[in-house]
Backbone atoms as SQL, in Angstrom:
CREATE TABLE atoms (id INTEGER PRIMARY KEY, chain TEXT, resi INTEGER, resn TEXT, atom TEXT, x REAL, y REAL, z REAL);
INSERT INTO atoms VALUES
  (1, 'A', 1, 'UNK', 'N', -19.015, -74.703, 36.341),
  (2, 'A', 1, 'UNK', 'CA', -19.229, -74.700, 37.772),
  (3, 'A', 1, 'UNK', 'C', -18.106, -73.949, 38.486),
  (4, 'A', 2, 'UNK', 'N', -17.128, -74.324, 37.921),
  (5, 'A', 2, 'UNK', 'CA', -15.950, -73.633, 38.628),
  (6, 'A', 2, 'UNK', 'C', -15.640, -72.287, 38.472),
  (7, 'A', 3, 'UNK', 'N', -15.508, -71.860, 37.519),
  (8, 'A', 3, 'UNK', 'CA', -15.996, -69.778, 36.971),
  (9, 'A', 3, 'UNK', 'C', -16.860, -69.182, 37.717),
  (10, 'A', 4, 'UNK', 'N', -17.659, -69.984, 38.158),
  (11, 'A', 4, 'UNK', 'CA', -18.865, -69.422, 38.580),
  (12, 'A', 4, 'UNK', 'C', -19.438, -69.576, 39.925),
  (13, 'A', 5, 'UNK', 'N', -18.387, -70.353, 41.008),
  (14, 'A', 5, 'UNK', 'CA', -18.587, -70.998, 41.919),
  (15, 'A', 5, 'UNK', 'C', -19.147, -70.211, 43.432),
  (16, 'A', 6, 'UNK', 'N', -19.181, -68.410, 42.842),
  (17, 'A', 6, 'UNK', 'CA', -20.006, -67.570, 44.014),
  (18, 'A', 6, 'UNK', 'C', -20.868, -67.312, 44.063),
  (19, 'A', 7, 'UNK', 'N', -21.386, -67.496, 42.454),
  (20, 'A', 7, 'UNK', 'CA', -22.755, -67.572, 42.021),
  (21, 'A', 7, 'UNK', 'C', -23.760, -68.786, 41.684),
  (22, 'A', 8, 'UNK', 'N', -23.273, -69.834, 41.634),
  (23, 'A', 8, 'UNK', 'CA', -23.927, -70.682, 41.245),
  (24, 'A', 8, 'UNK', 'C', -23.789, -71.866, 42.272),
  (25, 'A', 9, 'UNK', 'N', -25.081, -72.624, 42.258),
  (26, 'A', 9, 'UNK', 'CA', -25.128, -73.576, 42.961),
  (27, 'A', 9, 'UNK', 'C', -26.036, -74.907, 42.277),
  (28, 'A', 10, 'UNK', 'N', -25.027, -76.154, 42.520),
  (29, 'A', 10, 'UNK', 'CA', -25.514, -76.905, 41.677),
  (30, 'A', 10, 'UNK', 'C', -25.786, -78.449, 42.591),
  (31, 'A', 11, 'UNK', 'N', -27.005, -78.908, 42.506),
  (32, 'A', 11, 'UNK', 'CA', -27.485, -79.785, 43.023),
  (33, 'A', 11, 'UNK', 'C', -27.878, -80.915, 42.450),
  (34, 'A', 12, 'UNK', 'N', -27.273, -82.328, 42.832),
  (35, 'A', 12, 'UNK', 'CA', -27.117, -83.511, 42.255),
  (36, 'A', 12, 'UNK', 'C', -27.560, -84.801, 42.826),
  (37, 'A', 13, 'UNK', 'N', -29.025, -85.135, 43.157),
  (38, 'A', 13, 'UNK', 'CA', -29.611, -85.697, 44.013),
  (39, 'A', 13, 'UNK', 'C', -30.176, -87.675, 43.176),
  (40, 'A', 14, 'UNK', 'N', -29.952, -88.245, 44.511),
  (41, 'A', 14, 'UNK', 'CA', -30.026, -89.759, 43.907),
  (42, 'A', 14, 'UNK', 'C', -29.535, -90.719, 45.105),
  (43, 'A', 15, 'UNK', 'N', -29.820, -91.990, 45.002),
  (44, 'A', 15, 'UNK', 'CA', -30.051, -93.153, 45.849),
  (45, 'A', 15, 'UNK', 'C', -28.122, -93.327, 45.987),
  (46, 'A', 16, 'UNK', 'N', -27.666, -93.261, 47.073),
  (47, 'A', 16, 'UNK', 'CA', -26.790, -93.109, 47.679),
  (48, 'A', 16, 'UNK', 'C', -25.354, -94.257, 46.610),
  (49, 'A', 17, 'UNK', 'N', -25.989, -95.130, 46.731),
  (50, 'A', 17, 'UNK', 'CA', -25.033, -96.153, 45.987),
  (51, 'A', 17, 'UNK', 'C', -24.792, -95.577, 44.458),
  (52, 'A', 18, 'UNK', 'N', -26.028, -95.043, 43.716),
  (53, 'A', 18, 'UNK', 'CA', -25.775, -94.603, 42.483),
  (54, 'A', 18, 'UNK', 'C', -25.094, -93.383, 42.456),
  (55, 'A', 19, 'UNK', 'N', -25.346, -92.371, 43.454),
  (56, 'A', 19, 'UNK', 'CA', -24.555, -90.823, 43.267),
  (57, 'A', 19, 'UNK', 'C', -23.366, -91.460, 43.662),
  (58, 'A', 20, 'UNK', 'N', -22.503, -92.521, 44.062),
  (59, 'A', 20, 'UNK', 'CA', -21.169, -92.698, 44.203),
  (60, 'A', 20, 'UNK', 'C', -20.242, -93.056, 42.789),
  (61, 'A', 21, 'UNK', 'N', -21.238, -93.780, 42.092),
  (62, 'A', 21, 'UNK', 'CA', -20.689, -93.968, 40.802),
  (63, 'A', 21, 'UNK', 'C', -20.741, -93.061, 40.185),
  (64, 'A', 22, 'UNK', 'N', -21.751, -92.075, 40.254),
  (65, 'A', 22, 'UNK', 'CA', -21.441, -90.732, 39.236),
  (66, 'A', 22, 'UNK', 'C', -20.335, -89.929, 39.796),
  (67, 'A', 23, 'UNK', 'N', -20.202, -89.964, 40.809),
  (68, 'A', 23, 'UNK', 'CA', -19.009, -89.031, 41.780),
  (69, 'A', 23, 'UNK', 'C', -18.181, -89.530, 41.505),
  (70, 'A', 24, 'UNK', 'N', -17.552, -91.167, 41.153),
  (71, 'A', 24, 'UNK', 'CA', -16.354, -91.538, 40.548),
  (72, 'A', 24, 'UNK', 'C', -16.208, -91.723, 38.835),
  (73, 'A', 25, 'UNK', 'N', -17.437, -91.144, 38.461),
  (74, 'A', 25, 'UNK', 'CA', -17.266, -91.285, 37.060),
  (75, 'A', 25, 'UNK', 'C', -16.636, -90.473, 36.493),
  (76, 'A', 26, 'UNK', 'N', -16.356, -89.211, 37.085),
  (77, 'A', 26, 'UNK', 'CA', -15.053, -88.526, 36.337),
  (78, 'A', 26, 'UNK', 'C', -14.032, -88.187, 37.846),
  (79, 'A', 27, 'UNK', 'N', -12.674, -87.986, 37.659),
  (80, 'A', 27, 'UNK', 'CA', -12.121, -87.253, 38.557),
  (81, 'A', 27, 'UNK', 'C', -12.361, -86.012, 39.148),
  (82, 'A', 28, 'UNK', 'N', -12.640, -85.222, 38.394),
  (83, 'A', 28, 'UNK', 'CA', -13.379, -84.032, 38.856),
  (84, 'A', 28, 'UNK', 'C', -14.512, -83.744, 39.992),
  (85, 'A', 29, 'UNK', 'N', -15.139, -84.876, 39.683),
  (86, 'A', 29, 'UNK', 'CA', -16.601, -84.270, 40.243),
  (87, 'A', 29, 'UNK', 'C', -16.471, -84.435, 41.872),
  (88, 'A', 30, 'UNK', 'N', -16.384, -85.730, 42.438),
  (89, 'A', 30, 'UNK', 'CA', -16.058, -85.645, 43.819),
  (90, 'A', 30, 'UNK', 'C', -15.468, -84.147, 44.667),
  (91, 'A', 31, 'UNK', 'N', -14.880, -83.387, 43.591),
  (92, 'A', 31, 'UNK', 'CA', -14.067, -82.239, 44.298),
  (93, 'A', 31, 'UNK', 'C', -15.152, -81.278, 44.371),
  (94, 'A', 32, 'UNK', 'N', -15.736, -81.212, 42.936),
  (95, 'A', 32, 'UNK', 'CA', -16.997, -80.059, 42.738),
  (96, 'A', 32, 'UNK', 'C', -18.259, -80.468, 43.838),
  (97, 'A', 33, 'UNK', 'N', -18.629, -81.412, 43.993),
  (98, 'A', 33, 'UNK', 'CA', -19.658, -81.838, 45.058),
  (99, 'A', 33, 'UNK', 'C', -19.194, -82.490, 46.671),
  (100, 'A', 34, 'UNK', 'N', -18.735, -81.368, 46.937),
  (101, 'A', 34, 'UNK', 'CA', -17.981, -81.970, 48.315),
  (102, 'A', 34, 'UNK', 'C', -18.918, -81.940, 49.385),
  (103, 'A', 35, 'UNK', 'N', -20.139, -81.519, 49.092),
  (104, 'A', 35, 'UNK', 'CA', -21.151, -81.352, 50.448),
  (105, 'A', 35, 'UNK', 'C', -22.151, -82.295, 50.032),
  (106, 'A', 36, 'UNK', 'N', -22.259, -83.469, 51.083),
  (107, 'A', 36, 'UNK', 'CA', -23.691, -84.535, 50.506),
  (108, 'A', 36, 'UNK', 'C', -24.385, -84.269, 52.093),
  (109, 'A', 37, 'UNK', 'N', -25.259, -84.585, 51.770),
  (110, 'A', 37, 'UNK', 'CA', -26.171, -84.211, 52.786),
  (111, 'A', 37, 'UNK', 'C', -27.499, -85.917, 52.472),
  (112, 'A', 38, 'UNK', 'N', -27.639, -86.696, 53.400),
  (113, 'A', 38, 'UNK', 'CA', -28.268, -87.682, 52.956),
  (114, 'A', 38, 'UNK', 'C', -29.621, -87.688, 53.930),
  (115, 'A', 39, 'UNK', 'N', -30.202, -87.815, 53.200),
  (116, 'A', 39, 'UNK', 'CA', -32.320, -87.394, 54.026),
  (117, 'A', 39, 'UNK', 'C', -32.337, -89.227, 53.615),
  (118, 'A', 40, 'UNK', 'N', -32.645, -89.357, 55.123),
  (119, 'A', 40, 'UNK', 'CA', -33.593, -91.115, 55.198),
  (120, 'A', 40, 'UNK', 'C', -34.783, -91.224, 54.320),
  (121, 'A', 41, 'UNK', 'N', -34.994, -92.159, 54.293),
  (122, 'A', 41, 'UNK', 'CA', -36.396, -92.633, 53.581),
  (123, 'A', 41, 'UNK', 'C', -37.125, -92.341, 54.714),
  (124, 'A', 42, 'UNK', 'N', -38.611, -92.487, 54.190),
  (125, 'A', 42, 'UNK', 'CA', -39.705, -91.516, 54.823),
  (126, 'A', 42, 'UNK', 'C', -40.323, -92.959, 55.550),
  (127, 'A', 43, 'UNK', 'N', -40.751, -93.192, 56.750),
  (128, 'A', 43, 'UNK', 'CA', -41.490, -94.030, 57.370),
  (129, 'A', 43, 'UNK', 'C', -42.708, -94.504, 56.782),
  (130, 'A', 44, 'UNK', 'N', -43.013, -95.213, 56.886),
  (131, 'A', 44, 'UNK', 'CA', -44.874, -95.466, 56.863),
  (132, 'A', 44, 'UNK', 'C', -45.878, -94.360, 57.391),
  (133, 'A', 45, 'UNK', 'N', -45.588, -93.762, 58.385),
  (134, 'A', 45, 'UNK', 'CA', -46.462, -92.646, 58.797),
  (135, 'A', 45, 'UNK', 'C', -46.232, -91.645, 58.119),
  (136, 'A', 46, 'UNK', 'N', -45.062, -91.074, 57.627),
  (137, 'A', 46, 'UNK', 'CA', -44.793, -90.022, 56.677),
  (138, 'A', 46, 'UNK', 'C', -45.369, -89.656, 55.294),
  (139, 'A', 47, 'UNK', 'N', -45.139, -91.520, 55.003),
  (140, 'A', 47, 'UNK', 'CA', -45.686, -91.731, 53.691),
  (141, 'A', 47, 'UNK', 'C', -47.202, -91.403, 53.641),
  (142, 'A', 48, 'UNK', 'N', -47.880, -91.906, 54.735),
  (143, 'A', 48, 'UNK', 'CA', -49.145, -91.436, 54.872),
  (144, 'A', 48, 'UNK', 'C', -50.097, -89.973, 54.898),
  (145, 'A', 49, 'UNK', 'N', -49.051, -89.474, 55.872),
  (146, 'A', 49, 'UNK', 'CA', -49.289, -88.480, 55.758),
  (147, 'A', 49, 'UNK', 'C', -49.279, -87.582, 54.276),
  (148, 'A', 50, 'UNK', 'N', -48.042, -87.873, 53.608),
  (149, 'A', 50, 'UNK', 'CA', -48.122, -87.310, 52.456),
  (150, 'A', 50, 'UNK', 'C', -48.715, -87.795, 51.728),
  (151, 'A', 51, 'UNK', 'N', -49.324, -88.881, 51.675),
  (152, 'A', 51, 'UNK', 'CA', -50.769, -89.716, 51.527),
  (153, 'A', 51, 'UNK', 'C', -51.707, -88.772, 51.592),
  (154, 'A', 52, 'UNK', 'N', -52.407, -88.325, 52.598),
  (155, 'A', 52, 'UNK', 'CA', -53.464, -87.858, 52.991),
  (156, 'A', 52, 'UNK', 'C', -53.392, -86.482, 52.098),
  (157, 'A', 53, 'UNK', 'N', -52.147, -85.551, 52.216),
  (158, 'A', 53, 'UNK', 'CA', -51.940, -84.212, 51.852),
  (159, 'A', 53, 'UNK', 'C', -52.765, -84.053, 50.481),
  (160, 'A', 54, 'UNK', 'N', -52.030, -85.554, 49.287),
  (161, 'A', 54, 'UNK', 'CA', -52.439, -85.534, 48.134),
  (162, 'A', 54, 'UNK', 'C', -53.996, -85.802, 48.054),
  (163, 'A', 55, 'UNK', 'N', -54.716, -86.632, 48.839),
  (164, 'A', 55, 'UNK', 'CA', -56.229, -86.797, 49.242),
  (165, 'A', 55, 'UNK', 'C', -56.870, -85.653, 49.169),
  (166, 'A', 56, 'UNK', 'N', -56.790, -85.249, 50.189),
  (167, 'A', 56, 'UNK', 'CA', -57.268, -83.797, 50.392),
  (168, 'A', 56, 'UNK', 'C', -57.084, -82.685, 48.984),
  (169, 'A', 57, 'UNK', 'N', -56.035, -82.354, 49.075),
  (170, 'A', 57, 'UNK', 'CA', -55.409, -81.428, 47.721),
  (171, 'A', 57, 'UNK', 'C', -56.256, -81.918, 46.547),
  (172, 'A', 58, 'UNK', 'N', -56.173, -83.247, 46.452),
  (173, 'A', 58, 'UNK', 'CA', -57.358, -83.552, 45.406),
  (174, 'A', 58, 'UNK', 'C', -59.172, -83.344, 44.788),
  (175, 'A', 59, 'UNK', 'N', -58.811, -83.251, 46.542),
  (176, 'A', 59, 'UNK', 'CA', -60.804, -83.047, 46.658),
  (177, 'A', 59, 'UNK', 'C', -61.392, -84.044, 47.516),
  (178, 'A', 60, 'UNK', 'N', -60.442, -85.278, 47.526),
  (179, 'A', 60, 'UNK', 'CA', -61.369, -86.808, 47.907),
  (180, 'A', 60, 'UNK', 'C', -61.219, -86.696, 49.555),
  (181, 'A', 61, 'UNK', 'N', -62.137, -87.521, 49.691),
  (182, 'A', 61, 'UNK', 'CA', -62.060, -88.242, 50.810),
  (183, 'A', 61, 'UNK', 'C', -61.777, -89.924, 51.345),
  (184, 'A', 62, 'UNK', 'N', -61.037, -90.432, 52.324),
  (185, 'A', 62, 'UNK', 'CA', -61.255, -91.575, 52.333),
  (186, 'A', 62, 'UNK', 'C', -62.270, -91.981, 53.545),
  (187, 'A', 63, 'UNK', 'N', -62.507, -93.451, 53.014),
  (188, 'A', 63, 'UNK', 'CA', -63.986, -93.947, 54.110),
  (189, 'A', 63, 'UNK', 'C', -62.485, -94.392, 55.042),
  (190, 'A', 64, 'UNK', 'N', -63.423, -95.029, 56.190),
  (191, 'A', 64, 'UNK', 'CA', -63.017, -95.452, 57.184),
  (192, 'A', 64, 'UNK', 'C', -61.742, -96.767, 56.442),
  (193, 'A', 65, 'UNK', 'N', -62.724, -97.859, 55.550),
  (194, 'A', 65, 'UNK', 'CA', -61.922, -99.140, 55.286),
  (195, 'A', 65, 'UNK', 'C', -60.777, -98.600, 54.189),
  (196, 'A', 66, 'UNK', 'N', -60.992, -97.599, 53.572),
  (197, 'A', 66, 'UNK', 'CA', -59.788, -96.817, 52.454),
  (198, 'A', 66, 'UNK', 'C', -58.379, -96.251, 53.512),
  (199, 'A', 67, 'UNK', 'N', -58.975, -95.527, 54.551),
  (200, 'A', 67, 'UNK', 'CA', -58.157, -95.172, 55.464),
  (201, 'A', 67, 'UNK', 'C', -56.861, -96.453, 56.133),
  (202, 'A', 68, 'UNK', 'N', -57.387, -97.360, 56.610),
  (203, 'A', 68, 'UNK', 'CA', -56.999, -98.570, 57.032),
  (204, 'A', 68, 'UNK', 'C', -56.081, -99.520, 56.013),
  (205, 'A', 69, 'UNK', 'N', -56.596, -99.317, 54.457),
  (206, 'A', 69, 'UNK', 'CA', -56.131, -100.310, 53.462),
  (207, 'A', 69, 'UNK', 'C', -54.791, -99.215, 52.790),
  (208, 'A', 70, 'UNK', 'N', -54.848, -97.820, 53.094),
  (209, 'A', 70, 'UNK', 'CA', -53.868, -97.244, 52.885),
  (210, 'A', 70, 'UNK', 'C', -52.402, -97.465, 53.910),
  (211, 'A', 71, 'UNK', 'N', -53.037, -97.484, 54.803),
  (212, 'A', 71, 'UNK', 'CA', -51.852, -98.184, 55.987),
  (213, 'A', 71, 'UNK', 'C', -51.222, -99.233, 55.836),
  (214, 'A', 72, 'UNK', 'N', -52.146, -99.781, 55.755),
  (215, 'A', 72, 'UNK', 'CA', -51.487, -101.345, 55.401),
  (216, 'A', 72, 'UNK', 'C', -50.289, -101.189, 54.104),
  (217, 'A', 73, 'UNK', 'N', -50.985, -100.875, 53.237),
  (218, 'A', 73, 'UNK', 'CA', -50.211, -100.171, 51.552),
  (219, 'A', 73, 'UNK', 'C', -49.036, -99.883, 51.814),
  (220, 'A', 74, 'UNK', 'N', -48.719, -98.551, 52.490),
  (221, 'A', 74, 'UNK', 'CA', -47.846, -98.061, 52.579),
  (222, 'A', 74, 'UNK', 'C', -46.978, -98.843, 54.205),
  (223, 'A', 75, 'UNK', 'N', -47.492, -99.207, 54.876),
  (224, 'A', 75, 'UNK', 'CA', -46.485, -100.167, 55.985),
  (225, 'A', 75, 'UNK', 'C', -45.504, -101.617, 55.157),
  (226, 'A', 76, 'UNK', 'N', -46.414, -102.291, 53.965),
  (227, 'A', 76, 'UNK', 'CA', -46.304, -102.936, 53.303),
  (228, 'A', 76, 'UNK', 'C', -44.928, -102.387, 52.114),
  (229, 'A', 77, 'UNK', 'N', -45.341, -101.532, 51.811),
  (230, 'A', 77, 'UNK', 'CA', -44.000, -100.837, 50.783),
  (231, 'A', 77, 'UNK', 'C', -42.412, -100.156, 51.756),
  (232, 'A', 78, 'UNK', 'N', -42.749, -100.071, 52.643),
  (233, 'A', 78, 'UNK', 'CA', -41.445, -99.362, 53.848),
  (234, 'A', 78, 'UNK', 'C', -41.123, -101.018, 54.251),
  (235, 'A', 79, 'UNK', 'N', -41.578, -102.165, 54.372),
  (236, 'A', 79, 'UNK', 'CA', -41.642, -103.022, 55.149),
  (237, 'A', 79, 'UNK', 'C', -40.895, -104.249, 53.987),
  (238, 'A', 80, 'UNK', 'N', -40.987, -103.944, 52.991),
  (239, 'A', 80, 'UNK', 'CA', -40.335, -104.561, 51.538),
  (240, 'A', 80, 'UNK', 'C', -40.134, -103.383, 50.605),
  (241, 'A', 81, 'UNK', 'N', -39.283, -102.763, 51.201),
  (242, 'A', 81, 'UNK', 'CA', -38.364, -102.232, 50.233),
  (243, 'A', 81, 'UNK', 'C', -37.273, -103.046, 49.448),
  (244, 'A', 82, 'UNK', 'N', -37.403, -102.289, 48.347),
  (245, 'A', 82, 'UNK', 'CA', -36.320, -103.174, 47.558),
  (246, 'A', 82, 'UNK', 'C', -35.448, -101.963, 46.645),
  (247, 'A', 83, 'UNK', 'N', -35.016, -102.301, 45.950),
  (248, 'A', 83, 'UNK', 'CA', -33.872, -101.473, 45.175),
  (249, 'A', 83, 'UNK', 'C', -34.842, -100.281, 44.468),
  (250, 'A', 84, 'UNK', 'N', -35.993, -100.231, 44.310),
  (251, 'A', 84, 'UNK', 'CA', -36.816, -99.537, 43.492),
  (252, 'A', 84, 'UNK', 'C', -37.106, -98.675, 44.455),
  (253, 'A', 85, 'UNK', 'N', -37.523, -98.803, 45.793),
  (254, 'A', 85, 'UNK', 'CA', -38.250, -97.920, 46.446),
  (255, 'A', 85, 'UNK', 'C', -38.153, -96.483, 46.279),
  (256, 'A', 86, 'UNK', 'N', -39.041, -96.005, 46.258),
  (257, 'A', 86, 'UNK', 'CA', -38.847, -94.164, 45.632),
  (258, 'A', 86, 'UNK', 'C', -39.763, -93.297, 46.413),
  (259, 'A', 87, 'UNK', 'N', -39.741, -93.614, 47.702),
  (260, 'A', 87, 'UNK', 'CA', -40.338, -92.664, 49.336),
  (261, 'A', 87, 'UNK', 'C', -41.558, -91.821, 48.043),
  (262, 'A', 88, 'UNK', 'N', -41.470, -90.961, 48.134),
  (263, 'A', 88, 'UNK', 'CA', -42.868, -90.148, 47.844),
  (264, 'A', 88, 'UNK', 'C', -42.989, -90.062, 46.783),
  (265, 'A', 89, 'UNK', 'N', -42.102, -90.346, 45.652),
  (266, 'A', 89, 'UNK', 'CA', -42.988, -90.857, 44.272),
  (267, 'A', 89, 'UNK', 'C', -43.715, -92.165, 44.413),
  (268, 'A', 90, 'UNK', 'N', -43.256, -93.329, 45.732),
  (269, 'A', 90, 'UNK', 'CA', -44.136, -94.144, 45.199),
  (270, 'A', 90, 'UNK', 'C', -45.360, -94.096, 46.351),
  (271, 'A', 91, 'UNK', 'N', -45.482, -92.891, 46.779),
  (272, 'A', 91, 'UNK', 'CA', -46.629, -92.351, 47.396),
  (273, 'A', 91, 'UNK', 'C', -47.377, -91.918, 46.287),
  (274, 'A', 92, 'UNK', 'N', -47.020, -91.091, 45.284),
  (275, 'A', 92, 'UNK', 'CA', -47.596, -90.386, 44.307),
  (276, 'A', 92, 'UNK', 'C', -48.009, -90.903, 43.472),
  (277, 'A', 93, 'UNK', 'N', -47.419, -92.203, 43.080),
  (278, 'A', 93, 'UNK', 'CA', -47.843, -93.109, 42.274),
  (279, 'A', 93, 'UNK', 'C', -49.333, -94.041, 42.686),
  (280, 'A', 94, 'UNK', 'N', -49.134, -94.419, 43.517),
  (281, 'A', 94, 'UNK', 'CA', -50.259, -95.108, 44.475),
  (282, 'A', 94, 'UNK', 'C', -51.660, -94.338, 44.323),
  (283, 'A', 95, 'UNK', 'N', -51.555, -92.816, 44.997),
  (284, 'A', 95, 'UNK', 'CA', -52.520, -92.154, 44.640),
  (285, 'A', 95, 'UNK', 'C', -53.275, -92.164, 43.496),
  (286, 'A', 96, 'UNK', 'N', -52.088, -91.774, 42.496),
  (287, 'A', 96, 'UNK', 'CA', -52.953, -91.513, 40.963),
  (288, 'A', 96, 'UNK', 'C', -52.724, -92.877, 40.616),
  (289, 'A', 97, 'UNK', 'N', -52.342, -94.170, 40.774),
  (290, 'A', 97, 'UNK', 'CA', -53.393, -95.458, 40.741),
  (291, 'A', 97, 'UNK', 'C', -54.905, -95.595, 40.848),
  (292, 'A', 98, 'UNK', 'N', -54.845, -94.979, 42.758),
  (293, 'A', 98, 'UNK', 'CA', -55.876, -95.083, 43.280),
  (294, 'A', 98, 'UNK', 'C', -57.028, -94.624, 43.302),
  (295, 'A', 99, 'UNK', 'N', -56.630, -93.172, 42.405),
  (296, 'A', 99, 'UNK', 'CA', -57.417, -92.147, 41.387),
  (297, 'A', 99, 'UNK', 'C', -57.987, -92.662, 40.452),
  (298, 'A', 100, 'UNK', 'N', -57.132, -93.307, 39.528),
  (299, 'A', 100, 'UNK', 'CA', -57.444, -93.789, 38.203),
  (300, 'A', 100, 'UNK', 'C', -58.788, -95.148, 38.635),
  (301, 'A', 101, 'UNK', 'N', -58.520, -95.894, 39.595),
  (302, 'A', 101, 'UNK', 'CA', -59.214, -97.149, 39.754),
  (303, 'A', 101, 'UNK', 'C', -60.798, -96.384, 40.276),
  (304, 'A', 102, 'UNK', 'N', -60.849, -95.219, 41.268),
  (305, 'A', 102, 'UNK', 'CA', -61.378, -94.358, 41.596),
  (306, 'A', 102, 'UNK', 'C', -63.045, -94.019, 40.474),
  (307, 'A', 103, 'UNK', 'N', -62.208, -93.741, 39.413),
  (308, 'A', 103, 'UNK', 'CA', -62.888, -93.028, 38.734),
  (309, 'A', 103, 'UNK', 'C', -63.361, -93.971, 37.832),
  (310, 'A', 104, 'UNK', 'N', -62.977, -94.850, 37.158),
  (311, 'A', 104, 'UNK', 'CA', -63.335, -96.378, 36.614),
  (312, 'A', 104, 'UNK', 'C', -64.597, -96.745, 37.418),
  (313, 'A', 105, 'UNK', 'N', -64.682, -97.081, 38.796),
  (314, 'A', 105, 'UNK', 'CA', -65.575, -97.800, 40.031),
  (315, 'A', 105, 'UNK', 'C', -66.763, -96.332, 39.885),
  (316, 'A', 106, 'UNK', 'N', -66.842, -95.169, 40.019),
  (317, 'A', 106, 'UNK', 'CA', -68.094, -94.295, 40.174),
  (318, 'A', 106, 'UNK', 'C', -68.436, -94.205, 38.791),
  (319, 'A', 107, 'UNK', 'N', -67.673, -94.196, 37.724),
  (320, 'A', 107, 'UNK', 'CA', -68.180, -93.727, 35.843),
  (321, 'A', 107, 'UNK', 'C', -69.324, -94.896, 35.759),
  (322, 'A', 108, 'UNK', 'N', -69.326, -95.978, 36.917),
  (323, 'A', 108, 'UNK', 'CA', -70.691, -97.519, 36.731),
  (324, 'A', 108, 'UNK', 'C', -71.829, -97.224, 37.568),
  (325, 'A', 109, 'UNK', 'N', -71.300, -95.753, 38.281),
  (326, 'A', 109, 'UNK', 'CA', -72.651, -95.684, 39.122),
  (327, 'A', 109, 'UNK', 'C', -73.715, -94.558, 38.627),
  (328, 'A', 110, 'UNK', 'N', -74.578, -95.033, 38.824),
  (329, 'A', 110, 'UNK', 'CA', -75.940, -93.702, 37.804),
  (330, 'A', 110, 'UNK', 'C', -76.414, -93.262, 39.204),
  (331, 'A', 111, 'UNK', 'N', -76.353, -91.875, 38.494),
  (332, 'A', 111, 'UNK', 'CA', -76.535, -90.611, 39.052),
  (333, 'A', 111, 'UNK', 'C', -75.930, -90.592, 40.886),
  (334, 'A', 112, 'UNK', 'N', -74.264, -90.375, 41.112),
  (335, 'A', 112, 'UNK', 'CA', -73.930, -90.975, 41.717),
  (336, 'A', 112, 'UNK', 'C', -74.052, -89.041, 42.536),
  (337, 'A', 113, 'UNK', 'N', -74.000, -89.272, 44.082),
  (338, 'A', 113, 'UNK', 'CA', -74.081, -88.345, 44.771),
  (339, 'A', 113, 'UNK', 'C', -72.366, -87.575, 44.806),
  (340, 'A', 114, 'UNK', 'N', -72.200, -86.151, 45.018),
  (341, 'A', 114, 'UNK', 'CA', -71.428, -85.486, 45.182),
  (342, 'A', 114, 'UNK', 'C', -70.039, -86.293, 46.051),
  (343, 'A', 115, 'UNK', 'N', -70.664, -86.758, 47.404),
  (344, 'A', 115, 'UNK', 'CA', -70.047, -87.237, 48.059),
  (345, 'A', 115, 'UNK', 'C', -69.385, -88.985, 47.873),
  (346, 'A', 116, 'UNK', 'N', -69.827, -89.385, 46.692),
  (347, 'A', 116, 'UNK', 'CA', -69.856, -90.493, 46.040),
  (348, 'A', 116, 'UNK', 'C', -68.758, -90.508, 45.030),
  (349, 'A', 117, 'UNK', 'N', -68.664, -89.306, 44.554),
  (350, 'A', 117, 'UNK', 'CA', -67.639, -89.035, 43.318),
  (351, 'A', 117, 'UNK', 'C', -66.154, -88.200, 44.323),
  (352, 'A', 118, 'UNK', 'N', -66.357, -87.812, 45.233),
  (353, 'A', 118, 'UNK', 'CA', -65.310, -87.445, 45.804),
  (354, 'A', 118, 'UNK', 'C', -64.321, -88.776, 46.767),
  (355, 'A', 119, 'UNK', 'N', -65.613, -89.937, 46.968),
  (356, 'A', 119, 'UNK', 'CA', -65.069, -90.657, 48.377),
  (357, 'A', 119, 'UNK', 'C', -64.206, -91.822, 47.619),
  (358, 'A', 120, 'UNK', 'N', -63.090, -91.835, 48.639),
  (359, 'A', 120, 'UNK', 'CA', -61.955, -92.950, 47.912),
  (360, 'A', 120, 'UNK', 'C', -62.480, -94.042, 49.064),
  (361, 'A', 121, 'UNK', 'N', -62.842, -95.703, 48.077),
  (362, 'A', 121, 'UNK', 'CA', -62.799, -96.917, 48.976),
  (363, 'A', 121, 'UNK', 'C', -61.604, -97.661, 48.997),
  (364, 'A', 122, 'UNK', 'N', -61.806, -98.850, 50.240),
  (365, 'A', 122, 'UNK', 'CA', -60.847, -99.789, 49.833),
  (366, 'A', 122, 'UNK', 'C', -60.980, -100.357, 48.646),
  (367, 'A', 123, 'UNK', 'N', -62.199, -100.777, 47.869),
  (368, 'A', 123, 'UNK', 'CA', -61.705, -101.037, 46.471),
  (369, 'A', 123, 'UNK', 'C', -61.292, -100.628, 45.595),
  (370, 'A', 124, 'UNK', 'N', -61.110, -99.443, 45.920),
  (371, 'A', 124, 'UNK', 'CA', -60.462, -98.704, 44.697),
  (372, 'A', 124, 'UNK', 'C', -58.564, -98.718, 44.932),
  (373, 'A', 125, 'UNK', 'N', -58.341, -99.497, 45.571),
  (374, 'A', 125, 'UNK', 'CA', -56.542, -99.733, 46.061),
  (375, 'A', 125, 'UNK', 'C', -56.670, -101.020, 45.097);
């Protein structure tokens, strides 16, 4: 890092309490990473939104009661956070849950319509 310090740039990203222990885990490093820059966790509406992005991007749609039970979901995860919380992986995670449960619930329906295989319900959360 240091040879190379006009050319290279090195980025070391993590939950605030843990990048302090790596920053004191050697003497060195605190000096080499002198610029932190700390981004909040993402709201409930954010989360949603990047909710929706992955929806869409996917193909699906949600009904009205999927729309509503996603809110709740994600107000529910910002609202009990705990040491795990992981802002838009555990957006990402949720999804391809909600995917997986998705596709389980239409593989029982015969000869299911276009709009049937695309639409995400509340039961599928």
């Amino acid at each position: 890092m240091e040879d190379y310090r006009k050319d290279l740039v090195v980025i070391a990203a993590g939950y605030p309490d843990k990048m302090e222990e790596f920053l004191d885990s050697n003497p060195g490093l605190r000096s080499r990473f002198n610029k932190v820059i700390h981004f909040e966790d993402y709201n409930s509406e954010e989360m949603y939104q990047i909710f929706e992005k992955m929806v869409a991007a996917g193909g699906f749609t949600l009904d009205e009661a999927a729309k509503e039970k996603a809110g709740a979901v994600l107000e529910s995860l910002v609202t009990n956070k705990d040491t795990a919380f992981a802002n838009g992986r555990d957006v990402r995670n949720l999804y391809e849950k909600i995917i997986s449960n998705q596709a389980n619930r239409v593989s029982s329906l015969k000869d299911p319509s276009d709009d049937e295989l695309c639409m995400i319900v509340a039961a599928d959360f």
